[in-house]
DRENVO-335524 format. One line per 3 residues: their letters; for each residue x, y, z of C-alpha. Coordinates in steps of 0.02 Angstrom, whole numbers. Layout:
DRENVO-335524
A> X Y Z ~ ...
This chain:
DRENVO-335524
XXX> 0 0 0 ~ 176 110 -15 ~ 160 237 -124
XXX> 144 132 -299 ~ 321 186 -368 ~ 386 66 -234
XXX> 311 -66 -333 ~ 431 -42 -460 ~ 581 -86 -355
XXX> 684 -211 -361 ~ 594 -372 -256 ~ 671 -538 -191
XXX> 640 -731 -167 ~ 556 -806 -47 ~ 573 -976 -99
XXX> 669 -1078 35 ~ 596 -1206 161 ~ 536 -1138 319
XXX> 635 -1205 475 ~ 552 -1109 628 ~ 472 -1211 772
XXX> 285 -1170 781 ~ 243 -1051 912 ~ 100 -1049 1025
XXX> -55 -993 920 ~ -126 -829 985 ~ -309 -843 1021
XXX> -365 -688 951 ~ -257 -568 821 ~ -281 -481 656
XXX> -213 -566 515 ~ -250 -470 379 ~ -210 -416 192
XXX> -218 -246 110 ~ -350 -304 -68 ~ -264 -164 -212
XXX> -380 -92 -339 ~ -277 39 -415 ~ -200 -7 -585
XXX> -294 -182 -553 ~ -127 -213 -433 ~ -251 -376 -342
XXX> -419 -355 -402 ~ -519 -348 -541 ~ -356 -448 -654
XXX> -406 -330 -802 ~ -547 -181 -827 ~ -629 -267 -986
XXX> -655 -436 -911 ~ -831 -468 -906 ~ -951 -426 -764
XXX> -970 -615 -703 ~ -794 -656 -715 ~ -718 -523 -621
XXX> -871 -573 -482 ~ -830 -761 -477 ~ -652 -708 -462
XXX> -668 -587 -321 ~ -766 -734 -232 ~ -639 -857 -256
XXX> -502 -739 -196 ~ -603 -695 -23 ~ -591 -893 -14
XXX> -431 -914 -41 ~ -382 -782 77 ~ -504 -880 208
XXX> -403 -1040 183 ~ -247 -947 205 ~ -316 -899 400
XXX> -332 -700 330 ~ -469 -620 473 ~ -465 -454 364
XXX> -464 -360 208 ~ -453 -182 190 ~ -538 -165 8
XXX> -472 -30 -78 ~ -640 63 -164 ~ -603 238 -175
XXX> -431 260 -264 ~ -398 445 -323 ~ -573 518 -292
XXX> -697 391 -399 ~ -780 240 -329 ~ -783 51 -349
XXX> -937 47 -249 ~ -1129 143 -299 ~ -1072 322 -257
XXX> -1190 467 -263 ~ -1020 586 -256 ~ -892 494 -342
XXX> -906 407 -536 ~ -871 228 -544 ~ -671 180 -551
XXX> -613 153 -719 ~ -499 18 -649 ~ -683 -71 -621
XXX> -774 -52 -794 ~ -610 22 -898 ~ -716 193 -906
XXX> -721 315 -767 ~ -922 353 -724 ~ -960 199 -810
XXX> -1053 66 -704 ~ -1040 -112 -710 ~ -1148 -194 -835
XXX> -1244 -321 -797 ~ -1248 -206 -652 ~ -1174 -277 -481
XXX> -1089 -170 -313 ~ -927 -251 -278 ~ -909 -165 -103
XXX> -1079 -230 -52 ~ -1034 -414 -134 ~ -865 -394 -50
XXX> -942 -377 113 ~ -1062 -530 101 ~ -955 -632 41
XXX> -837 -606 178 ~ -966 -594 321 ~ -1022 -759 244
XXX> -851 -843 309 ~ -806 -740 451 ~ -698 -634 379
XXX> -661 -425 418 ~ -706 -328 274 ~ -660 -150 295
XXX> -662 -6 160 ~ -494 52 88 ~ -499 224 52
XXX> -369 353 -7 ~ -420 499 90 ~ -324 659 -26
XXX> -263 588 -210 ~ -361 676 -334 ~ -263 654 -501
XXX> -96 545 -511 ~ -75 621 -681 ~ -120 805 -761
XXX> -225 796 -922 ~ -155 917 -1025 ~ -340 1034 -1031
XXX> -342 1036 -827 ~ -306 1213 -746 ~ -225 1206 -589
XXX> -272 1310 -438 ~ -232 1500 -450 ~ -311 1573 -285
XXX> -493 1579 -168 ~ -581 1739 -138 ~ -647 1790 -4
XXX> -828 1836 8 ~ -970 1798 131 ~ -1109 1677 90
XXX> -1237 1581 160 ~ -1151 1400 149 ~ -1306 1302 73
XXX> -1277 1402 -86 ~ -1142 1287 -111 ~ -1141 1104 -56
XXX> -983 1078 63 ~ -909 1242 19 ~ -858 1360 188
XXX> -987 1482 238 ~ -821 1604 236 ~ -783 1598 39
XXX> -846 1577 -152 ~ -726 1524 -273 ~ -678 1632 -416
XXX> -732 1500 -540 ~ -675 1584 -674 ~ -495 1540 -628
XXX> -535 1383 -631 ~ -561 1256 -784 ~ -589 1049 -750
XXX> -547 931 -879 ~ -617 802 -1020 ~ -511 667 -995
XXX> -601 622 -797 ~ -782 600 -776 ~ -887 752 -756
XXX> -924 688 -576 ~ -744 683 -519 ~ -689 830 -420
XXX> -556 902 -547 ~ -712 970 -643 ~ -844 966 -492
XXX> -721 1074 -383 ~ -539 1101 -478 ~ -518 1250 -340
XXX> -509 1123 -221 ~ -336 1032 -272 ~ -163 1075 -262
XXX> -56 1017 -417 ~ 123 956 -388 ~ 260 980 -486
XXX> 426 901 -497 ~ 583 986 -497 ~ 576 1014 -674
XXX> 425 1127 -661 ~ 322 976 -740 ~ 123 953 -643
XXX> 132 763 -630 ~ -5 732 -466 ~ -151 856 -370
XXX> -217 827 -205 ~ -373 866 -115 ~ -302 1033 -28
XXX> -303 966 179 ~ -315 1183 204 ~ -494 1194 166
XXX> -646 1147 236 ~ -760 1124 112 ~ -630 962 83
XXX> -646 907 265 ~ -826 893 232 ~ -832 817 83
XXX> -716 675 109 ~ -783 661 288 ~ -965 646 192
XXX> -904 512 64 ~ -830 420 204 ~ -1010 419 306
XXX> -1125 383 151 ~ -1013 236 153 ~ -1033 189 346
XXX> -1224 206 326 ~ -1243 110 170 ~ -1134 -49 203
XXX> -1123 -179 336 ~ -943 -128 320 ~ -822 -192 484
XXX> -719 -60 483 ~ -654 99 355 ~ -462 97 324
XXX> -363 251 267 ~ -167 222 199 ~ -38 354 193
XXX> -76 461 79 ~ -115 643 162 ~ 22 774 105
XXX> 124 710 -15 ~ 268 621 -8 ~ 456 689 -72
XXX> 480 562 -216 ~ 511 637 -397 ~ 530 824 -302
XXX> 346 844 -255 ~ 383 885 -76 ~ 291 1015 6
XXX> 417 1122 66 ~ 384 1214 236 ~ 412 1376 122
XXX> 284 1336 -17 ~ 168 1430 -79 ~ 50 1295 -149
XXX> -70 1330 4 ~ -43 1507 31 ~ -225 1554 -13
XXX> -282 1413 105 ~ -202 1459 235 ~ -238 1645 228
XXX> -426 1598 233 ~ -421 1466 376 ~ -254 1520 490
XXX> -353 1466 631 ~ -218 1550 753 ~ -71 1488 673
XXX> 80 1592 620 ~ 185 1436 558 ~ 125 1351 418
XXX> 187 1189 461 ~ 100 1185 623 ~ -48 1238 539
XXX> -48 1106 394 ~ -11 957 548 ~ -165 1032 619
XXX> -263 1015 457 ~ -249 819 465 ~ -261 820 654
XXX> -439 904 612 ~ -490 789 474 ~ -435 650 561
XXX> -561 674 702 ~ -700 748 596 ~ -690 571 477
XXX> -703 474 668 ~ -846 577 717 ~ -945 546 558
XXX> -909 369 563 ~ -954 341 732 ~ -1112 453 736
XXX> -1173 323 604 ~ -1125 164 664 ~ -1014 145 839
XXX> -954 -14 808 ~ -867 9 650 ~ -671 29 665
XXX> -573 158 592 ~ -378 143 559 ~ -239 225 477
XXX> -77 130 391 ~ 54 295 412 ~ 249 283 369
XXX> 325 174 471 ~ 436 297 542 ~ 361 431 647
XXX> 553 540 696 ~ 698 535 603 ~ 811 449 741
XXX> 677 381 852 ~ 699 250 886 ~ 888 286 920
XXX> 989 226 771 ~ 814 233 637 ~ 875 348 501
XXX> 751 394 348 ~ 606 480 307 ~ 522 586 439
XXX> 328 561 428 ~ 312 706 560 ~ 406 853 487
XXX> 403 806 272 ~ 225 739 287 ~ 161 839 421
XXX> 65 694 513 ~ 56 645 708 ~ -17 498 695
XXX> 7 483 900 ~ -76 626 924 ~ -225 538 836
XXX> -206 382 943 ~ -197 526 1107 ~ -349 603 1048
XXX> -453 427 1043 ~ -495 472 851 ~ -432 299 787
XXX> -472 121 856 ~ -299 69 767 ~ -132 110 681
XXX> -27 -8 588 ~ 115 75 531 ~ 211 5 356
XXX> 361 -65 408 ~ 417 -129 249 ~ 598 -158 309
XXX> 692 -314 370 ~ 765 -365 528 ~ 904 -261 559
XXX> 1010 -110 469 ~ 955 81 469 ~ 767 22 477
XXX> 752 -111 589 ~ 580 -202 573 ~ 601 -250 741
XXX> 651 -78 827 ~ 528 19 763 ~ 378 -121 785
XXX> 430 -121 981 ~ 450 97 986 ~ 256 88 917
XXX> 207 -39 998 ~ 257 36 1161 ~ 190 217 1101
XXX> 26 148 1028 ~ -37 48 1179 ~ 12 184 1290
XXX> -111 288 1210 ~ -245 140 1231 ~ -269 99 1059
XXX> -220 -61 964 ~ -48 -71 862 ~ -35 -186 705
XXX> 110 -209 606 ~ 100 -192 396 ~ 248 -319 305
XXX> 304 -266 165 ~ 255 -444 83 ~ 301 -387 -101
XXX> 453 -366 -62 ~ 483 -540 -59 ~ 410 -575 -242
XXX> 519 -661 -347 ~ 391 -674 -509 ~ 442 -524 -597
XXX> 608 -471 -517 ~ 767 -554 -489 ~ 863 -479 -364
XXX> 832 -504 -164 ~ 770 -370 -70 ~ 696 -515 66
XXX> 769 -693 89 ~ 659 -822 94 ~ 661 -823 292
XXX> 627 -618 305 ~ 417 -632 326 ~ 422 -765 452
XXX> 550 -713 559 ~ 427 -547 567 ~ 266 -662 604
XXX> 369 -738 730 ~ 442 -570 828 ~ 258 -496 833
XXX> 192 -648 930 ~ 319 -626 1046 ~ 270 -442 1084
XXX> 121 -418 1169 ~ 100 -244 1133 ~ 63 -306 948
XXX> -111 -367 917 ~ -68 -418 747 ~ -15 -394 573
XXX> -65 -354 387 ~ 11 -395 223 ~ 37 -291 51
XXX> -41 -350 -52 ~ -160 -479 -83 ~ -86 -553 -212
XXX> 80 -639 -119 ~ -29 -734 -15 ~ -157 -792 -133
XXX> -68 -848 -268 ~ 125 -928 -250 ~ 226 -796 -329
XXX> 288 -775 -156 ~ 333 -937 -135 ~ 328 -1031 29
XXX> 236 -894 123 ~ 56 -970 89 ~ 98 -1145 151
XXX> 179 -1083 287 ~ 28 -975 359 ~ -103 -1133 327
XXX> 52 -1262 424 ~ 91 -1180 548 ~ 76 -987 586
XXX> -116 -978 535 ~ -181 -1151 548 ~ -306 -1130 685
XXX> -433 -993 645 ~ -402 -832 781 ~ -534 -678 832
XXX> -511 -518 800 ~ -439 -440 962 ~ -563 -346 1079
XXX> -552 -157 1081 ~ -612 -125 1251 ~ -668 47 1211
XXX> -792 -18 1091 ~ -959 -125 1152 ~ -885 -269 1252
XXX> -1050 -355 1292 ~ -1059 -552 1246 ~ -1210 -627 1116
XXX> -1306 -754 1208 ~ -1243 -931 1193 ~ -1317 -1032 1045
XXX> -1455 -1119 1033 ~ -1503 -1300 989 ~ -1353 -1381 925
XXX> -1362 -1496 823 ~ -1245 -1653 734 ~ -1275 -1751 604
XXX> -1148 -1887 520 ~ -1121 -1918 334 ~ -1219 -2083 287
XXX> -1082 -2102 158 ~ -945 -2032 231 ~ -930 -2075 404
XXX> -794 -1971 472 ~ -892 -1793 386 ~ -1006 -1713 518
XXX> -1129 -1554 502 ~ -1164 -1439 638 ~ -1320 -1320 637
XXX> -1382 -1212 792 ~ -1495 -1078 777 ~ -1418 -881 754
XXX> -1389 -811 953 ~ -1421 -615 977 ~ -1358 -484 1042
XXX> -1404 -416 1220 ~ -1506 -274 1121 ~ -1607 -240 1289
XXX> -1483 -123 1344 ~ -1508 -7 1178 ~ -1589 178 1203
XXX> -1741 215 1097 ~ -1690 240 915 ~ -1518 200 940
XXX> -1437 75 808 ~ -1379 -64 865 ~ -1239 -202 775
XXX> -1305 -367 753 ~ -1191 -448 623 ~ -1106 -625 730
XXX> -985 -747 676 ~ -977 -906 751 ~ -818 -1012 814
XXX> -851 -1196 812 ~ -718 -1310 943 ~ -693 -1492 926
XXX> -580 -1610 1039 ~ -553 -1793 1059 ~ -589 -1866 1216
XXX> -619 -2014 1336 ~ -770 -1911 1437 ~ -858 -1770 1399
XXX> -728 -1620 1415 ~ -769 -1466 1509 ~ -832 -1333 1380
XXX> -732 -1184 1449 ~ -572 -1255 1451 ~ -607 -1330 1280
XXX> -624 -1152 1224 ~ -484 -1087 1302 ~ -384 -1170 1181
XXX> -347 -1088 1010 ~ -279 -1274 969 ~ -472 -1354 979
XXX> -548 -1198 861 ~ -578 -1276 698 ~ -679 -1157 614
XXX> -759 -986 611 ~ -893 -949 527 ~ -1042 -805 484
XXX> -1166 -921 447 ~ -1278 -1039 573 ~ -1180 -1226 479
XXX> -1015 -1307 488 ~ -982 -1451 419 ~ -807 -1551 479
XXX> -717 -1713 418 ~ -602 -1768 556 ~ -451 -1888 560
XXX> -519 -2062 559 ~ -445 -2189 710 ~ -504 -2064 881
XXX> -414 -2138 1026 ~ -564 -2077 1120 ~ -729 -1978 1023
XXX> -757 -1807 961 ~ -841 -1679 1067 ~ -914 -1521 966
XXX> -939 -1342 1045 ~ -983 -1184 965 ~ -984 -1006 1040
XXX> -1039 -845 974 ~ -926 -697 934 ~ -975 -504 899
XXX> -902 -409 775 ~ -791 -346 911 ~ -704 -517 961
XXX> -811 -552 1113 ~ -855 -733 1140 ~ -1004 -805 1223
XXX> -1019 -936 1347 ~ -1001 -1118 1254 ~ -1140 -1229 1200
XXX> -1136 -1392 1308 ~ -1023 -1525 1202 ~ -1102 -1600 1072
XXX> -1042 -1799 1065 ~ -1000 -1879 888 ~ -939 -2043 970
XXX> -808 -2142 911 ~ -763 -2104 731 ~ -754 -2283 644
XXX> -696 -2347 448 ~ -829 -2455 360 ~ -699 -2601 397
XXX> -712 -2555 580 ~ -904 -2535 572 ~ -896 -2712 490
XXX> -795 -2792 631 ~ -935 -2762 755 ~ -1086 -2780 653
XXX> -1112 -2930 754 ~ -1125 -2836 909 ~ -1207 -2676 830
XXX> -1308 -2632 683 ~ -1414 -2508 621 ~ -1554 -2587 488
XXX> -1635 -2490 320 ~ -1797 -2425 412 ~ -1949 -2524 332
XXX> -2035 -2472 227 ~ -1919 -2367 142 ~ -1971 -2253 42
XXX> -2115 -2229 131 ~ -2276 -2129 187 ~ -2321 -2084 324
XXX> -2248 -2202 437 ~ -2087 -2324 442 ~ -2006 -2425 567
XXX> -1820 -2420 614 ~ -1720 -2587 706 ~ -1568 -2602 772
XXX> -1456 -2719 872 ~ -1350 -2660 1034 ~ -1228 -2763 1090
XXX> -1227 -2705 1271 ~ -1342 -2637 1398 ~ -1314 -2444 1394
XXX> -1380 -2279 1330 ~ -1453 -2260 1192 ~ -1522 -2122 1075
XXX> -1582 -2144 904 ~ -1608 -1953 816 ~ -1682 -1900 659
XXX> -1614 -1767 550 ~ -1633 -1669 401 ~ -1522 -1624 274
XXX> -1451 -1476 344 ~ -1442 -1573 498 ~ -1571 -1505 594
XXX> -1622 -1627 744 ~ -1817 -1644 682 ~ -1863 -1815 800
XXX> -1786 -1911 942 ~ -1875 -2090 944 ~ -1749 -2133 1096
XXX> -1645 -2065 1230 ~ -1644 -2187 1349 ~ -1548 -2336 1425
XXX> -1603 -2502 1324 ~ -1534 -2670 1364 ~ -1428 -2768 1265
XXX> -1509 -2873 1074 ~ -1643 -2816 964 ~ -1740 -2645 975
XXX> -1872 -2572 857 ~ -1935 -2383 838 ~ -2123 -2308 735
XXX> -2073 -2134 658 ~ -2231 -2026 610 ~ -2167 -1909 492
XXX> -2339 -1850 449 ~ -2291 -1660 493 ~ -2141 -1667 379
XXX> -2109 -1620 186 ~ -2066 -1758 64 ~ -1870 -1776 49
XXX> -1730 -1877 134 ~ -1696 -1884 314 ~ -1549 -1959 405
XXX> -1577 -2072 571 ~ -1433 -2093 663 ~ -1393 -2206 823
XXX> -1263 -2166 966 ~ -1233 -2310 1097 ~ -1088 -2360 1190
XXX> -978 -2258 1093 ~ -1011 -2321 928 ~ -1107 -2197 790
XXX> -1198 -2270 644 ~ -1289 -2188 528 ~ -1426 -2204 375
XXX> -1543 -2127 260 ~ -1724 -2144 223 ~ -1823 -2051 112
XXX> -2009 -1998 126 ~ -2123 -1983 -7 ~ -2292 -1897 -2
């Protein structure tokens, strides 16, 4: 998510075997990706592709990122001020449909598919949004910004202008080449172009000076919060801009002179001021967002180094003074739930990964707010360049420090791309093996709603009749304590679902199955799981499921739900003599049938029916029964034609078959 002329450097291997001993899997952490829309970087693979293929593709990429243990995506929709969502500000992203305004056709909203898709699996999906690039080249017709006048007027004469100024229009001239709903010809007064040192206009920015900006953006940014189930709205680094090319803004330049002789708001120093500017925006964009919706996170990715020299021996760019960000001051202030600084450097030298994630760390947490750390993961793709900028050990070795710092709740990868496909090679396997292979919540901000869901409700199992090691879940959805909400208020009720399974002689105790990360085997926004487990138990499977809110909060466990003793067909064979489970009679049948069995001791016994998406829809028996032959009427007269399973548990042993009604 570096500014996208780091993409052209030079990027290494990461091929080699991976060697570290597994550490102990956190139970809750973000492990997340950054999804890049601009030049089609991730996502869609090219703007002409049609409608249903970029779709399909988008799904299969949330799923890949699922089996990869990724908890997050920040989805990048608004790029340099158009939309890959339904905007009513901004036109449609040309890196979407190939022409900027142009919607998709057959028409579809990739944010609001994005954000199903991933609720669907229990995934994060936060919005990606590039809070100041306007134009990251000059058409040739555009006329850059000359000056404001000032002149009172009512403000409602002009949507989100200042109630202190009018534009001289006439100064001002937009362009052909963008949409005629982009802000270079909505508002061209309202960007600042940058040249290089060659005098040549090569980028303009939303101008941070004015106000009528703070509200627009800050607008854009709510319309989004109030229109999508969205977890979460993610801003990168992109506020002033940065030195490359010559196109620093100079604590003596007079690109914002105008602005700030409008809005000085006290200050004499113009650097102070122009700090303050994104200070102010910063906790405006918080405000709208949380006025909407309370729950839903807001974060910013800054430069990973805040000071030249701090931490002692960091030399390189400072963020503070040549970008004229604090972004402590914005974790002080309480107006971001997170920051997750890029530190897209190894272990070691002038930028030490590890030095700097500690310094934040320590600073972040401080400041009661949660610190994640962003790994420069392209850097260690070898499929287009040839020298090493990362060895093959580089990303790990980072995974690794980060769990062993507590002050670091997690970490986030740029970009997509090196984790769902293998140009980064080994880094995929090694996240489903071993750093990623048990699924982990999203770690509780406790200044957020820290109330549990209730516990849910009516578990249910049901075993393959084919497959006798593949077990379904089903429960019905939990909610949220709403009774605690004031009249009118809005209230979150998206949950995902973690689903626990151990092997055991006796029936385990449910909160210290939980406690676990080892026994989590699944998470999951929907009210199903379905599980095949390793054949040959030396004991039997035990299933529990909890809920979880969309801030990481876990309810009290269901009681454990006993699969018995997992068996082979062989097995099953061996002790047919002892126990069997007959083909109910008749079969199919209407409205009545009888089911036999044999038990081969004196024990309980329970003999379940279930539908196909495992619901438990009659119990003919749950009871002790003595030992030989047993028989069982089921009425189905209440239930629709299809096919049923019937499955007995006894002594440890599980067997299972269909029937089939016909009406």
């Amino acid at each position: 998510m570096k500014r996208i002329s780091l993409l052209a450097i030079t990027i290494c291997l990461l091929g080699a075997s991976l060697s570290f001993a597994q550490s102990e899997l956190p139970n809750s952490e973000v492990r997340a990706v950054w999804l890049t829309t601009v030049y089609n970087l991730d996502w869609p693979s090219g703007s002409s592709l049609p409608e249903s293929v970029k779709k399909s593709d988008l799904k299969a990429k949330i799923q890949s990122l699922k089996e990869a243990g990724i908890n997050t995506i920040y989805f990048q929709v608004r790029t340099s001020g158009d939309a890959l969502y339904d905007s009513p500000y901004e036109p449609w992203s040309k890196y979407l449909t190939g022409t900027e305004g142009k919607a998709p056709d057959p028409y579809w909203d990739p944010l609001e598919f994005a954000v199903e898709e991933a609720h669907k699996l229990g995934i994060e999906m936060h919005a990606w949004m590039n809070p100041y690039r306007a134009l990251s080249s000059i058409p040739s017709d555009f006329t850059q910004k000359q000056s404001i006048e000032m002149e009172d007027m009512d403000e409602s004469l002009i949507p989100f202008q200042n109630k202190y100024y009018e534009t001289n229009t006439q100064k001002f001239k937009g362009t052909t080449e963008r949409d005629s709903m982009h802000v270079s010809n909505k508002h061209p007064e309202w960007l600042m172009v940058m040249k290089d040192d060659a005098g040549v206009a090569k980028i303009a920015i939303f101008d941070p000076g004015l106000p009528a900006v703070r509200d627009y953006v800050s607008s854009v940014v709510a319309d989004i919060v109030r229109r999508y189930d969205i977890d979460g709205v993610h801003f990168d680094d992109y506020f002033y801009p940065y030195p490359s090319t010559g196109m620093k803004i100079a604590a003596n330049s007079t690109l914002d002179d105008s602005s700030f002789a409008l809005n000085p708001r006290g200050f004499t120093d113009k650097t102070l001021w122009r700090r303050n500017n994104i200070e102010i925006f910063i906790t405006q964009v918080n405000d709208s967002i949380k006025t909407e919706k309370p729950w839903v996170k807001f974060g910013i990715s800054p430069f990973g180094i805040y000071r030249n020299g701090l931490p002692f021996g960091i030399t390189g760019l400072d963020a503070y003074k040549e970008l004229y960000i604090d972004p402590l001051k914005w974790a002080q202030n309480g107006d971001v739930d997170y920051l997750m600084p890029q530190l897209y450097w190894k272990l070691g030298g002038a930028q030490d990964f590890a030095k700097l994630a500690n310094w934040w760390g320590k600073e972040i947490v401080s400041r009661n707010r949660h610190f994640y750390s962003g790994h420069g993961l392209y850097r260690a793709d070898n499929s287009t360049y040839s020298s090493t900028l990362f060895n093959a050990n580089e990303i790990p070795k980072q995974i690794q420090f980060t769990r062993n710092n507590p002050e670091i709740k997690g970490s986030s990868f740029f970009r997509m791309k090196n984790i769902t496909t293998h140009a980064t090679k080994g880094i995929r396997d090694s996240l489903i093996t071993n750093y990623y292979r048990k699924p982990a919540l999203v770690p509780t901000m406790s200044w957020l709603d820290t109330n549990k869901a209730e516990t849910p409700i009516n578990l249910a199992l049901s075993q393959d009749a084919l497959q006798e090691n593949k077990f379904t879940l089903s429960w019905d959805r939990a909610e949220l304590p709403l009774a605690k909400a004031k009249q009118g208020e809005r209230v979150d009720t998206l949950l995902n679902y973690a689903i626990y399974r151990v092997d055991s002689s006796a029936e385990p105790d449910a909160n210290e199955v939980i406690s676990n990360p080892e026994n989590r085997i699944g998470l999951t926004g929907v009210t199903t799981f379905t599980d095949v487990t390793e054949k040959g138990s030396e004991g039997r499977y035990y299933y529990i499921v909890t809920s979880v809110t969309r801030n990481g909060v876990e309810s009290d466990p269901t009681d454990p739900e006993d699969a018995g003793v997992v068996v082979s067909k062989e097995e099953e064979t061996s002790i047919a003599d002892n126990f069997s489970l007959n083909q109910n009679y008749p079969n199919p049948f209407n409205p009545t049938t009888t089911i036999s069995f044999n038990l081969g001791k004196t024990g309980l016994a329970s003999l379940k029916v279930y539908d196909v998406l495992g619901r438990d829809v009659a119990t003919l028996v749950n009871s002790k029964l003595v030992q030989g032959e047993h028989s069982f009427n089921l009425d189905a007269s209440t239930f629709a034609s299809g096919v049923y399973i019937y499955q007995l548990k006894s002594s440890g042993v599980v067997l299972t078959r269909k029937l089939t009604l016909i009406k």
